[in-house]
N, C-alpha and C positions, 0 to 999 in steps of 0.2 A: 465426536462429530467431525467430519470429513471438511477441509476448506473447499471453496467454491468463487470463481475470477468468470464475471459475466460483462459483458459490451454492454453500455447504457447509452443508449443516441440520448445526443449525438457526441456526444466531448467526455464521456464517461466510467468508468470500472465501478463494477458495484461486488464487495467481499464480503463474503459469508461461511460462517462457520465459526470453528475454531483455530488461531493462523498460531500455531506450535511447533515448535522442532518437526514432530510426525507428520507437519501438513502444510509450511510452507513449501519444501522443496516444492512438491509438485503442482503449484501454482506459479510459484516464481517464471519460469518460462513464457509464459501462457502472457501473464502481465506484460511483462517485458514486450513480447510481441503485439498486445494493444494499445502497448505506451510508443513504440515506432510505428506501428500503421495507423494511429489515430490524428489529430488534427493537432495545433500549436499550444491547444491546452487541455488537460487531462485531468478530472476531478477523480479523484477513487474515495469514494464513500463507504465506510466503516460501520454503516449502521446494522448490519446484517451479523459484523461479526460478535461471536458468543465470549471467546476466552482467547487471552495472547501470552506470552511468554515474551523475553527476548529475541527469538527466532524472529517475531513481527516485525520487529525495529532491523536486522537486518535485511529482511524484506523489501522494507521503506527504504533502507539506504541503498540497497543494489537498484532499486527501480527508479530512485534518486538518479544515478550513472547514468542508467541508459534514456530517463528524461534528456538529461545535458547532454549529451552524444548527438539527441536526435533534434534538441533546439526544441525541447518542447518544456513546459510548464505544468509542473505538477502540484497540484492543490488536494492538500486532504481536507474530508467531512467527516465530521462524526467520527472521529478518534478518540476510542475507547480509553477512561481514567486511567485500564491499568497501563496501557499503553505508552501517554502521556509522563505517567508516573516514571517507567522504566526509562523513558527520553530525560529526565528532570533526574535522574539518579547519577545519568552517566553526560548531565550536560550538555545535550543535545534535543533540549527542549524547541527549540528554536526552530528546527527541519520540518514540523509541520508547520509554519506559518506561510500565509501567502503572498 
């Protein structure tokens, strides 16, 4: 299954799919650009998404960046166990808290 980076009015990204090696690249951008044109806080909800790998987490961490760059505040929802899990393996459990 194909990843999927959608606008949620008004402060929000909504993910879906699968976010894999195969299928972050070509959202990453996309984010990135919602996380600088959006407002001072950015919720990106996870509930939509299916399966993650590691690819997800560096996902999280590059859109992490360009939050800080842009002085904005980023909060995740609904972050998927496996997700959590790969954060908690590599110690970096912590980056989704708000």
């Amino acid at each position: 299954m194909e990843a999927s980076v959608e606008l949620r009015e008004p402060d929000g990204i909504s993910l879906r799919g699968d976010l894999r090696y195969a299928t972050v690249t070509s959202i990453r951008e996309r984010m990135e650009q919602l996380i600088a044109t959006g407002s001072r806080r950015c919720v990106v909800d996870f509930t939509g998404v299916k399966s993650v790998d590691s690819s997800a987490l560096s996902l999280w961490l590059c859109c992490q960046r360009e939050a800080e760059r842009q002085d904005v505040t980023l909060v995740a929802r609904q972050v998927p166990d496996d997700l959590m899990s790969i954060a908690r393996l590599v110690g970096l459990e912590s980056i989704f808290s708000a």
